[in-house]
ROSE-4610 file (N, C-alpha, C; in Angstrom, 1 decimal, always signed):
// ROSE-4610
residu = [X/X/X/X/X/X/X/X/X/X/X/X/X/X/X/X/X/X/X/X/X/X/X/X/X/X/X/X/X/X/X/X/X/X/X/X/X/X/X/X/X/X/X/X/X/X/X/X/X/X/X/X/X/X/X/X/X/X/X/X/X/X/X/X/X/X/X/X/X/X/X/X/X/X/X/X/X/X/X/X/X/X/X/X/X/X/X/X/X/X/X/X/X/X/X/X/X/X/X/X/X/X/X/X/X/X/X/X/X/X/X/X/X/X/X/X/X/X/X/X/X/X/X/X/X/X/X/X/X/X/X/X/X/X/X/X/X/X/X/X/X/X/X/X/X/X/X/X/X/X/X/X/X/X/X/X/X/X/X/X/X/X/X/X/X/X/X/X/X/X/X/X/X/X/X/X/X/X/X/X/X/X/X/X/X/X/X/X/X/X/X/X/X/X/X/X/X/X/X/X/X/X/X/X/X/X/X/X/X/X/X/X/X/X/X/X/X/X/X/X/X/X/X/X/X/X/X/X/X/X/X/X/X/X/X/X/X/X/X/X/X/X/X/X/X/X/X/X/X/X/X/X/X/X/X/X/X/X/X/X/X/X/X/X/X/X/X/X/X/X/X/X/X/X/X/X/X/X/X/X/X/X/X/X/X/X/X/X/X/X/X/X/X/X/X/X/X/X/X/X/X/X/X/X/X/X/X/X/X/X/X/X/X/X/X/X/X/X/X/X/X/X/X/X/X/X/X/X/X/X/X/X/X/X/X/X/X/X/X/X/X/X/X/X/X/X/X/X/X/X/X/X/X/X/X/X/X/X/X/X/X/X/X/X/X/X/X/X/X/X/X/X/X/X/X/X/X/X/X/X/X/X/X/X/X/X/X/X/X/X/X/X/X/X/X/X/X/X/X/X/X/X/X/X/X/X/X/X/X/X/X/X/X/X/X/X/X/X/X/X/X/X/X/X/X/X/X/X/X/X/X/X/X/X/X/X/X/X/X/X/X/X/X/X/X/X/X/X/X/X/X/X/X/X/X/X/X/X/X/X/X/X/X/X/X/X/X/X/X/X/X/X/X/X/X/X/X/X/X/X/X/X/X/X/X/X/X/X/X/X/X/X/X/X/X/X/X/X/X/X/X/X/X/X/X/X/X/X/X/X/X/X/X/X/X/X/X/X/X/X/X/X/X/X/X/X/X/X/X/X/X/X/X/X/X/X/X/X/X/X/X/X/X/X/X/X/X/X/X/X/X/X/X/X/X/X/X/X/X/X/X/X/X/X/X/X/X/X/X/X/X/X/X/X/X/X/X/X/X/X/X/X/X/X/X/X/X/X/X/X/X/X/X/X/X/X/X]
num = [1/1/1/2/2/2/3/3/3/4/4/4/5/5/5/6/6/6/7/7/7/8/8/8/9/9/9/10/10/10/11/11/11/12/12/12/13/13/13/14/14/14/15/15/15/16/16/16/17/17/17/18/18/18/19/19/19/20/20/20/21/21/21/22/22/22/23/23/23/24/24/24/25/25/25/26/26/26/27/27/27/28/28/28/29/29/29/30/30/30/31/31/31/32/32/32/33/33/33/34/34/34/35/35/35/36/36/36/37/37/37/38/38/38/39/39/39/40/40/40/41/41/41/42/42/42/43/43/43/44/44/44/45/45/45/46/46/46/47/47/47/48/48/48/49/49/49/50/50/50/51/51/51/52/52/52/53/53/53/54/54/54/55/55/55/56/56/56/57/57/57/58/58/58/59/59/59/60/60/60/61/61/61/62/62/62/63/63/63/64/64/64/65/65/65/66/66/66/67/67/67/68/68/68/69/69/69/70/70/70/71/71/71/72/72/72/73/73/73/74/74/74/75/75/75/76/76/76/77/77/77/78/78/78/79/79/79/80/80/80/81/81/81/82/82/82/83/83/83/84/84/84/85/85/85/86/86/86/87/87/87/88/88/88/89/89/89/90/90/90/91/91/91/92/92/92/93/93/93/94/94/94/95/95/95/96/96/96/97/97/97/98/98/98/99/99/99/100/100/100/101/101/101/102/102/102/103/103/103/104/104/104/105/105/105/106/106/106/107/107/107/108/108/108/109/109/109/110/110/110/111/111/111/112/112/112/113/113/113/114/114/114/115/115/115/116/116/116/117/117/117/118/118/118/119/119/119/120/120/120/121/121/121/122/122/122/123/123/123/124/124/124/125/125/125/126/126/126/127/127/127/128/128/128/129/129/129/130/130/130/131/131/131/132/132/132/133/133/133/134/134/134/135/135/135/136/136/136/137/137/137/138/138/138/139/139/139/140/140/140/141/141/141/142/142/142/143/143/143/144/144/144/145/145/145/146/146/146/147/147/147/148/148/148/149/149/149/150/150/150/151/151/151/152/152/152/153/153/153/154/154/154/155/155/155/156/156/156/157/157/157/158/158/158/159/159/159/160/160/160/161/161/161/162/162/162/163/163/163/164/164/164/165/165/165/166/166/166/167/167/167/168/168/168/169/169/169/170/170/170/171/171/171/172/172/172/173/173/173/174/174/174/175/175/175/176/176/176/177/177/177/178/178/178/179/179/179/180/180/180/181/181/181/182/182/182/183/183/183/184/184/184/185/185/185/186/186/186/187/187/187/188/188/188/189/189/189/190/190/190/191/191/191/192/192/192/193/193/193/194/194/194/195/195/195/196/196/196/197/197/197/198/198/198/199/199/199]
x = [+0.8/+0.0/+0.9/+2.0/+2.8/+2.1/+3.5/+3.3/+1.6/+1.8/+0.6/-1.1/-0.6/-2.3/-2.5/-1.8/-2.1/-2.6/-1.7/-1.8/-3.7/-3.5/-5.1/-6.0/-6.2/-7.0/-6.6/-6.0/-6.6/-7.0/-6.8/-7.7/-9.1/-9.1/-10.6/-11.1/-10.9/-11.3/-11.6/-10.4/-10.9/-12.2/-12.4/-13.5/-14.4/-14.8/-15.8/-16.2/-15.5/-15.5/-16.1/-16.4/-17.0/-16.8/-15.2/-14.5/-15.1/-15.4/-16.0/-15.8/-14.7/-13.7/-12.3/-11.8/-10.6/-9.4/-8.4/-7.7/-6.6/-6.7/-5.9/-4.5/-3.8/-2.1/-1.4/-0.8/+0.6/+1.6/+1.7/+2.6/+3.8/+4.5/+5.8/+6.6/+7.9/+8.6/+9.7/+10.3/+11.4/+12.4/+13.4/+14.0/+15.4/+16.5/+17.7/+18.7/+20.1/+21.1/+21.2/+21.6/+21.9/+23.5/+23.1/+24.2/+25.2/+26.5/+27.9/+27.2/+26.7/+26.3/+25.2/+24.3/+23.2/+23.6/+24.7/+24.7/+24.7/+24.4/+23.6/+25.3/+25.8/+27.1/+27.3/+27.1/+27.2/+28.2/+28.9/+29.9/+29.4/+30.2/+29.7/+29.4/+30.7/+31.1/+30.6/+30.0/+29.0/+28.2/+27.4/+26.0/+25.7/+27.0/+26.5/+27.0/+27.7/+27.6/+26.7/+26.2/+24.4/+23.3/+23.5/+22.5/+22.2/+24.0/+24.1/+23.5/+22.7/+22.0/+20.6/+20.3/+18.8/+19.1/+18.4/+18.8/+17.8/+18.5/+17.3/+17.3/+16.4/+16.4/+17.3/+17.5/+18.4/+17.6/+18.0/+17.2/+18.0/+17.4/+18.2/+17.2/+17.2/+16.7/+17.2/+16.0/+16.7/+16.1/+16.2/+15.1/+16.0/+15.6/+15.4/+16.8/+17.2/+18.1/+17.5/+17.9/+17.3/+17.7/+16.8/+17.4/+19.2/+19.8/+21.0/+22.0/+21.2/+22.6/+22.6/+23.5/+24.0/+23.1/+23.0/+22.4/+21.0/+20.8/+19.5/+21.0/+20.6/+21.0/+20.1/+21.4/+21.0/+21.7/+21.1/+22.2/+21.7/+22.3/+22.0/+21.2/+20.7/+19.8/+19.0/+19.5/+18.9/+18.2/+18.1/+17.2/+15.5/+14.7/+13.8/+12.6/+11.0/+10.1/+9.2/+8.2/+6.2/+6.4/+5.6/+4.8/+3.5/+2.5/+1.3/+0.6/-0.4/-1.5/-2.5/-2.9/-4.0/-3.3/-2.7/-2.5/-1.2/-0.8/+0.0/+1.4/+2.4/+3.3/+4.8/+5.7/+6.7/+7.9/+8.4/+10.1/+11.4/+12.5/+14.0/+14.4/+15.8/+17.1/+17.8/+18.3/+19.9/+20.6/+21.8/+23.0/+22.9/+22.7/+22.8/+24.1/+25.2/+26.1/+26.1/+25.1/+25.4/+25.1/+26.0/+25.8/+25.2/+24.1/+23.6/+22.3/+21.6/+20.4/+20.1/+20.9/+20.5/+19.9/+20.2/+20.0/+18.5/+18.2/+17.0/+16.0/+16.3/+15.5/+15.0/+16.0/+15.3/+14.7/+14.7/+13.8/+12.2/+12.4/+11.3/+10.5/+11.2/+10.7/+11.6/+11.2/+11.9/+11.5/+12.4/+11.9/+12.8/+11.6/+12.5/+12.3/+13.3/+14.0/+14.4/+13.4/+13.9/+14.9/+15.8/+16.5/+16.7/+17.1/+16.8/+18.0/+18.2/+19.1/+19.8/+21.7/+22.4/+22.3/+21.7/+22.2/+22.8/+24.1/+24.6/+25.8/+26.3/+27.3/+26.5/+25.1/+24.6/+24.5/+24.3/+24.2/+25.4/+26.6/+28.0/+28.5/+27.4/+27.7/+27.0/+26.0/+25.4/+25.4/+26.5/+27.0/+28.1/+29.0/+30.3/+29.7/+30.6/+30.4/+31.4/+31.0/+31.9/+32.0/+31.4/+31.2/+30.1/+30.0/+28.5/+28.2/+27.1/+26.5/+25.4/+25.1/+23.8/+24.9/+26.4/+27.2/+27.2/+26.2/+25.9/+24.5/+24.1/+23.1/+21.4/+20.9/+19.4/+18.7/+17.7/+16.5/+15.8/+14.4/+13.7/+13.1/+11.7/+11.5/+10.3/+10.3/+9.1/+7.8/+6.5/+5.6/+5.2/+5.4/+4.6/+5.5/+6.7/+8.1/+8.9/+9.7/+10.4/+11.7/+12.1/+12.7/+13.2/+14.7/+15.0/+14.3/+13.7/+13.2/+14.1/+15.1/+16.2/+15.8/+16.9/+15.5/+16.1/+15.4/+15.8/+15.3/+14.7/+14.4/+12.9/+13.0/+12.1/+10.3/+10.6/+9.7/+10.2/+9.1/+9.4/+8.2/+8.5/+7.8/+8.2/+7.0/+7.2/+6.9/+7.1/+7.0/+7.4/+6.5/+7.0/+7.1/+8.1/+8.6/+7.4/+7.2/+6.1/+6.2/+7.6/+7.5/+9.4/+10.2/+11.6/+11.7/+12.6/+12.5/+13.7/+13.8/+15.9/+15.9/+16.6/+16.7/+18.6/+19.2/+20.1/+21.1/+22.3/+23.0/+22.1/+20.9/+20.4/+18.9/+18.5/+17.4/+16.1/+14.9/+14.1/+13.1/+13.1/+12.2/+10.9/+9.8/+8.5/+8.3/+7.4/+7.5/+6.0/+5.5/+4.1/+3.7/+2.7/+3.4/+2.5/+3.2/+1.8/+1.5/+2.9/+2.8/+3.9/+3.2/+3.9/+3.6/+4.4/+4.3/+5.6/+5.5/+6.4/+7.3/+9.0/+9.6/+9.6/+10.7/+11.2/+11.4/+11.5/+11.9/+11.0/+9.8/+9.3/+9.7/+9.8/+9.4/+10.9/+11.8/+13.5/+13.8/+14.2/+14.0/+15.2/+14.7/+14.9/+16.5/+17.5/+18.5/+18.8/+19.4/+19.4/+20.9/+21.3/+22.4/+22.1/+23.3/+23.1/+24.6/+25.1/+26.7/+27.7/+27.2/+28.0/+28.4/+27.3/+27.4/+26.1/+26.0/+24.6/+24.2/+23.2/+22.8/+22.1]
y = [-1.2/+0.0/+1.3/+1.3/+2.4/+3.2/+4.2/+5.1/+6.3/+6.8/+7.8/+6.6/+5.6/+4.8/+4.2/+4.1/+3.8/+4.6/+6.0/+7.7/+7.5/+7.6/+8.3/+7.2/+5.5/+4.7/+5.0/+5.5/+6.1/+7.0/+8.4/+9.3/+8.9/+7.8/+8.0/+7.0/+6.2/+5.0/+6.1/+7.1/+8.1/+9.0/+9.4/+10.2/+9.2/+8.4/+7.2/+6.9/+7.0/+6.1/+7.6/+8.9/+9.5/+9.9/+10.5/+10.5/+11.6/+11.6/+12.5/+13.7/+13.7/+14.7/+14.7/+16.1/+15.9/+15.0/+14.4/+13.8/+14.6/+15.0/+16.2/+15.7/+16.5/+16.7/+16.0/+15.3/+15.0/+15.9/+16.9/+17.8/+17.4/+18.3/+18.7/+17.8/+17.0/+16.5/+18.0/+18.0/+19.2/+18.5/+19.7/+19.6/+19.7/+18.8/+19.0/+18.4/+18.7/+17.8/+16.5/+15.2/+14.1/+13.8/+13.6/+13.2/+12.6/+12.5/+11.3/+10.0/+9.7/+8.9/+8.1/+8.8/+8.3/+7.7/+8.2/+7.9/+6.7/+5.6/+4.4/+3.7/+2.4/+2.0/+1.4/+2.0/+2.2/+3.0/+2.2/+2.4/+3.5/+4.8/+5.2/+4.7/+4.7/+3.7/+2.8/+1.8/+0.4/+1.2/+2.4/+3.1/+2.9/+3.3/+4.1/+2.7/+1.5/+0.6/+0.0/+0.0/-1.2/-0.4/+1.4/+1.6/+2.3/+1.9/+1.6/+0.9/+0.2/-1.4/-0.8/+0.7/+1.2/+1.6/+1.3/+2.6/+3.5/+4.8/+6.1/+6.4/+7.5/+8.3/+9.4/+10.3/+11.3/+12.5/+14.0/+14.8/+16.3/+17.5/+18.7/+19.8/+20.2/+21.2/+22.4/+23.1/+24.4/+26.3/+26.5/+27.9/+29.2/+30.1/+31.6/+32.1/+33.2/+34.5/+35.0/+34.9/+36.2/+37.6/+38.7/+40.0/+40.0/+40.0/+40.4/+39.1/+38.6/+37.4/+37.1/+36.7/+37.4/+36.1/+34.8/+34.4/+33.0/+31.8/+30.9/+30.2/+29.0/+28.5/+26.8/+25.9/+24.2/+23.3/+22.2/+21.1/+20.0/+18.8/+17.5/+17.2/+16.4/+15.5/+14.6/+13.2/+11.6/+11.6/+12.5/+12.0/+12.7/+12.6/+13.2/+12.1/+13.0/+11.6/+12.5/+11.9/+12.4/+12.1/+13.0/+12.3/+12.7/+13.5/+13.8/+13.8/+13.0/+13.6/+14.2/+14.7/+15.6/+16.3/+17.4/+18.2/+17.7/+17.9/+17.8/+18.4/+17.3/+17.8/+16.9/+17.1/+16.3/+16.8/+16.6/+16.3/+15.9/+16.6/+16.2/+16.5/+16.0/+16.0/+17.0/+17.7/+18.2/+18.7/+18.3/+18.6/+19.8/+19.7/+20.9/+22.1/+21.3/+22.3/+22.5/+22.9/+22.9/+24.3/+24.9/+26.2/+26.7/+26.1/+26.1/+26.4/+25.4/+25.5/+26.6/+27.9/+29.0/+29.5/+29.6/+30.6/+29.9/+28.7/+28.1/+28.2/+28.8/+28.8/+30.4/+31.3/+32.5/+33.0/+31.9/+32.3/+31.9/+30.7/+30.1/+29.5/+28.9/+28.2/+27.2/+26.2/+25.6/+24.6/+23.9/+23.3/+22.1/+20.9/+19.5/+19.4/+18.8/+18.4/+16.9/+15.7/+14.6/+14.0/+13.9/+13.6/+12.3/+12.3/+10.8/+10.4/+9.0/+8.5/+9.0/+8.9/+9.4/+11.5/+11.6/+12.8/+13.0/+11.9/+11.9/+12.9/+13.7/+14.7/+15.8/+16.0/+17.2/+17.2/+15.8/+15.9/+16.2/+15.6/+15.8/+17.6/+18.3/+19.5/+20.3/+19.5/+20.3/+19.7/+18.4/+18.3/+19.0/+19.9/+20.4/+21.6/+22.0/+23.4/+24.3/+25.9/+26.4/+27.3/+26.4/+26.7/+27.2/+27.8/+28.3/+27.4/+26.0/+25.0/+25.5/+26.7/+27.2/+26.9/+27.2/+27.4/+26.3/+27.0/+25.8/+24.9/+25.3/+24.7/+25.2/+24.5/+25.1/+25.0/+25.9/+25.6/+27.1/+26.6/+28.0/+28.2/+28.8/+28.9/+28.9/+27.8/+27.4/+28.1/+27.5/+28.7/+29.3/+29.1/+29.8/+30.2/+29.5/+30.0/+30.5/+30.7/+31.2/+30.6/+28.9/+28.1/+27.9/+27.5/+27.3/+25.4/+25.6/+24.2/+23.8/+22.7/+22.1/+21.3/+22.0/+21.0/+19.6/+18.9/+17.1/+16.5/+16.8/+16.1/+15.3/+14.8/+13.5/+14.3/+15.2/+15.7/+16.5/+17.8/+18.8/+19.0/+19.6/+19.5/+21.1/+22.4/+23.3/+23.7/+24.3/+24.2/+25.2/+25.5/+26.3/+25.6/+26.6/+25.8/+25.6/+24.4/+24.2/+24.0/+23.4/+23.1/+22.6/+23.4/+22.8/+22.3/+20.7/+19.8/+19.2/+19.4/+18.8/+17.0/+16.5/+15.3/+14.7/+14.6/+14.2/+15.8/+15.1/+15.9/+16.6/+16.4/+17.1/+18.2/+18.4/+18.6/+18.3/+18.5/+17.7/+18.7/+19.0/+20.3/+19.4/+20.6/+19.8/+21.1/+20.6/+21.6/+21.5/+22.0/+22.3/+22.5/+21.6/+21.5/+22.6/+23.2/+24.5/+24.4/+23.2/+23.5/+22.0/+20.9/+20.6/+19.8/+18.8/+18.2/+17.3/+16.7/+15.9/+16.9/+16.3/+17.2/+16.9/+17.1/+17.2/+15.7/+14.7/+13.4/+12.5/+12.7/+11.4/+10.0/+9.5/+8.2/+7.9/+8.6/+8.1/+7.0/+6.6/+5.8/+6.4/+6.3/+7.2/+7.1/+8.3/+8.2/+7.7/+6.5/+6.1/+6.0/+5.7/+6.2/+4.4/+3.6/+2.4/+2.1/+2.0/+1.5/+2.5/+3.8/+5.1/+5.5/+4.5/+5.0/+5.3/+5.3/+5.8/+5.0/+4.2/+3.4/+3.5]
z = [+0.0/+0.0/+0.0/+1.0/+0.9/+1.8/+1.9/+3.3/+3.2/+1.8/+1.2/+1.4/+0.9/+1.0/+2.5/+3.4/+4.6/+5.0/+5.1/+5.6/+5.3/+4.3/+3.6/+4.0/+4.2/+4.8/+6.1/+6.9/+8.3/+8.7/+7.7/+8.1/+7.4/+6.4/+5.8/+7.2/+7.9/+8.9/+10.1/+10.7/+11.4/+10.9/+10.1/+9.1/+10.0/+9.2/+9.2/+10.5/+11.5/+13.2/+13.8/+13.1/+13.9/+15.1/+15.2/+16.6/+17.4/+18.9/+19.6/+19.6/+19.9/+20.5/+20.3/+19.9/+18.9/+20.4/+19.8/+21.3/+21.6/+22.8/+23.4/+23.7/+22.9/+22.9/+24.3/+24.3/+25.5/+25.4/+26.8/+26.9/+26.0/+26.2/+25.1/+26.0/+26.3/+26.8/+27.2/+28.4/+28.5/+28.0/+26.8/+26.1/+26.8/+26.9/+27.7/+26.9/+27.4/+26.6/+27.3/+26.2/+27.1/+27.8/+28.9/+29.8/+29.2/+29.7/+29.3/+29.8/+30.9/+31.6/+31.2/+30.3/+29.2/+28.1/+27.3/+26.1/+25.8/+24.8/+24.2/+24.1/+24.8/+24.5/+23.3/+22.0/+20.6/+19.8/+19.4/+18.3/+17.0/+17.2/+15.6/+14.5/+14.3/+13.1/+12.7/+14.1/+13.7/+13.6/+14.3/+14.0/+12.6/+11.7/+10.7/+9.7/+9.9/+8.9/+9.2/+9.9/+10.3/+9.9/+10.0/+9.2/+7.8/+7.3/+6.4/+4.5/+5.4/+4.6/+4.6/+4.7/+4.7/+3.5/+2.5/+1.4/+1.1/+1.2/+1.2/+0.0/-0.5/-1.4/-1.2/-2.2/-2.3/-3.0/-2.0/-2.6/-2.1/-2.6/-2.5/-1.9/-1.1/-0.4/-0.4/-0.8/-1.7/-0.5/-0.9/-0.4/-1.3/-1.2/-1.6/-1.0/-1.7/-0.6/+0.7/+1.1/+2.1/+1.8/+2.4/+2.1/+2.1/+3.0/+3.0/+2.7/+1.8/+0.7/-0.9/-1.0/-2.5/-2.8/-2.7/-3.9/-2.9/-3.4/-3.0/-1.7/-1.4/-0.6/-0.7/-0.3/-0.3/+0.0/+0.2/+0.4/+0.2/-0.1/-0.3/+0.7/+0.7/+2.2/+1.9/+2.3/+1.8/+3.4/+4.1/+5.3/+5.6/+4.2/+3.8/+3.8/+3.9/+4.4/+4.3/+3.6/+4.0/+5.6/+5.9/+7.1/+7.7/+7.0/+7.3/+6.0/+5.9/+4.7/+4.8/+6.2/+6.7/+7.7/+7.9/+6.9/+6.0/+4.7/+3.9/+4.6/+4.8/+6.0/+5.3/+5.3/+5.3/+5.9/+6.0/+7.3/+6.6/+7.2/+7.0/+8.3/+8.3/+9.3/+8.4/+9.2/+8.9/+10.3/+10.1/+11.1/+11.4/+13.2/+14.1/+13.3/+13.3/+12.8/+11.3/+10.5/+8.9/+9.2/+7.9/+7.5/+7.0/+6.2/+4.9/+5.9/+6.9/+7.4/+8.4/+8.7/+9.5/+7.9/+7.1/+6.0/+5.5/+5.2/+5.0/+6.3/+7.7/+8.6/+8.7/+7.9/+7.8/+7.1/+5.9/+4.4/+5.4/+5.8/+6.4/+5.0/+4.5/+3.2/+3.0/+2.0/+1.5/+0.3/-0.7/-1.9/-1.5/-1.9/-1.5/-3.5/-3.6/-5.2/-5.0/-5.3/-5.4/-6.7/-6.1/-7.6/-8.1/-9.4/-10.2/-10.2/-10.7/-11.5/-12.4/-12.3/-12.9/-12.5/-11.4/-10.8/-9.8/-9.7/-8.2/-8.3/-9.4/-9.7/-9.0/-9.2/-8.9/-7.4/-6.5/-5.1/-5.0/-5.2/-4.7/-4.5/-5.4/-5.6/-4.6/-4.3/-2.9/-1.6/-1.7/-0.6/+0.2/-0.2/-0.2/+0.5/+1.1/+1.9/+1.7/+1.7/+1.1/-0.5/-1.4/-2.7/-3.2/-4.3/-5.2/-5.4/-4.9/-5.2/-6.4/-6.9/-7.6/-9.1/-9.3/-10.2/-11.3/-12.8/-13.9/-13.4/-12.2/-12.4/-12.9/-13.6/-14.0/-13.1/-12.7/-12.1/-12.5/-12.0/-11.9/-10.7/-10.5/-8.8/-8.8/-7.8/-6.9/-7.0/-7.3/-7.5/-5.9/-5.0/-3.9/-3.1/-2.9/-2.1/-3.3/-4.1/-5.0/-4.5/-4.0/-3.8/-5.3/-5.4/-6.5/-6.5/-7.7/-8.4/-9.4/-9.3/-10.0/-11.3/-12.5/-13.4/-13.6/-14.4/-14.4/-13.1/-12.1/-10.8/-11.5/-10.6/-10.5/-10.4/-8.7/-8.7/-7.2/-7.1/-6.3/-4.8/-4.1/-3.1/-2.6/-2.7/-2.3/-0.6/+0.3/+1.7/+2.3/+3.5/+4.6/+5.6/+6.5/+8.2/+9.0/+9.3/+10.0/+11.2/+11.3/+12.9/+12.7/+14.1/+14.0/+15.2/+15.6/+16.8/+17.0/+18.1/+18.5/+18.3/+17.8/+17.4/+17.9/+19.1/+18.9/+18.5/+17.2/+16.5/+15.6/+15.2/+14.2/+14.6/+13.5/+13.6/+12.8/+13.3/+12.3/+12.3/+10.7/+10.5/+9.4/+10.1/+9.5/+8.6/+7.1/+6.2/+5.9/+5.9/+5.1/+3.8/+3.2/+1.6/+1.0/+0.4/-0.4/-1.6/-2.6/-3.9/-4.1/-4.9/-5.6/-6.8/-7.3/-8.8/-9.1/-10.4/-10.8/-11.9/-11.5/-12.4/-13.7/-14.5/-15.8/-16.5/-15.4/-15.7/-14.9/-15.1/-14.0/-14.1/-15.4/-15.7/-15.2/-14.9/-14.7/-13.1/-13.1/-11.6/-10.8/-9.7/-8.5/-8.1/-7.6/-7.4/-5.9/-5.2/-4.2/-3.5/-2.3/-1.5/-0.6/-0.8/-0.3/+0.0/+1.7/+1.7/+1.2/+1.5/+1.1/-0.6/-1.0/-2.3/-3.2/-4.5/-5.2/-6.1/-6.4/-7.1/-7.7]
């Protein structure tokens, strides 16, 4: 069924069941750092070859200038996911310390750009920090954020910040979808990231 036809057979089963009363929120948890004395006795390195063997998709998250910057701003990111279809919501991770994500937090916007097969030059380009990642590349802009839209992607997902949440090293920002579609290449099969490499 997949993650979209499940999503949608439980809000249509919620619809249907006639629920009383909406179900009232569980406070926020208080937010703190974790202890030395907490931390999980797990090996990085094993962390990351055992989860390794997951293989994600691959995609580019883009947003606008802000007033006082010379050009858009982005970066690679395979740690990307729907996660609401009532309201239309989806989510990424990015690294507490990336440079790229103060500048996408004060557009308060953002464009998710799934990319296809045979565009793993173009992630490598917005993996890198430091460089004109926009340099030679095409896109035009997002109709509702004016997020750069990359062309040859698979397909695009336009969004605002909906919600940002401490996760560990990262963070996990929820985007609100306002606008999207399939790109320039649908029919191309998906660019994927499996064992540190792209498949």
């Amino acid at each position: 069924m997949g993650h979209a036809g499940a999503a949608a057979a439980a809000v249509r089963y919620l619809r249907s069941a006639g629920t009383p009363a909406p179900v009232e929120a569980l406070p926020r948890p208080e937010l703190r750092c974790v202890g030395e004395d907490e931390r999980a006795p797990v090996d990085q390195a094993e962390f990351r070859r055992v989860l390794g063997n997951f293989a994600t998709g691959v995609t580019v998250i883009t947003a606008p200038a802000a007033d006082d910057e010379n050009g858009p701003a982005g970066f690679a990111c395979q740690s990307f996911s729907s996660l609401s279809l009532d309201p239309p919501l989806v989510a990424f991770m990015v690294g507490r310390t990336s440079t790229t994500w103060p500048r996408i937090a004060r557009a308060g916007v953002f464009c998710v750009n799934v990319l296809g097969a045979g565009q793993g030059e173009l992630c490598r380009g917005f993996a890198v920090s430091g460089a004109d990642k926009f340099a030679g590349v095409a896109y035009d802009a997002a109709p509702v954020s004016g997020s750069p839209r990359l062309a040859g992607t698979l397909a695009w997902i336009d969004c605002t910040i909906h919600a940002v949440h401490t996760g560990g090293d990262h963070l996990i920002v929820v985007g609100r979808v306002d606008a999207l579609g399939t790109g320039t290449a649908p029919a191309r099969s998906p660019l994927l990231f499996h064992k540190g490499r792209f498949l």
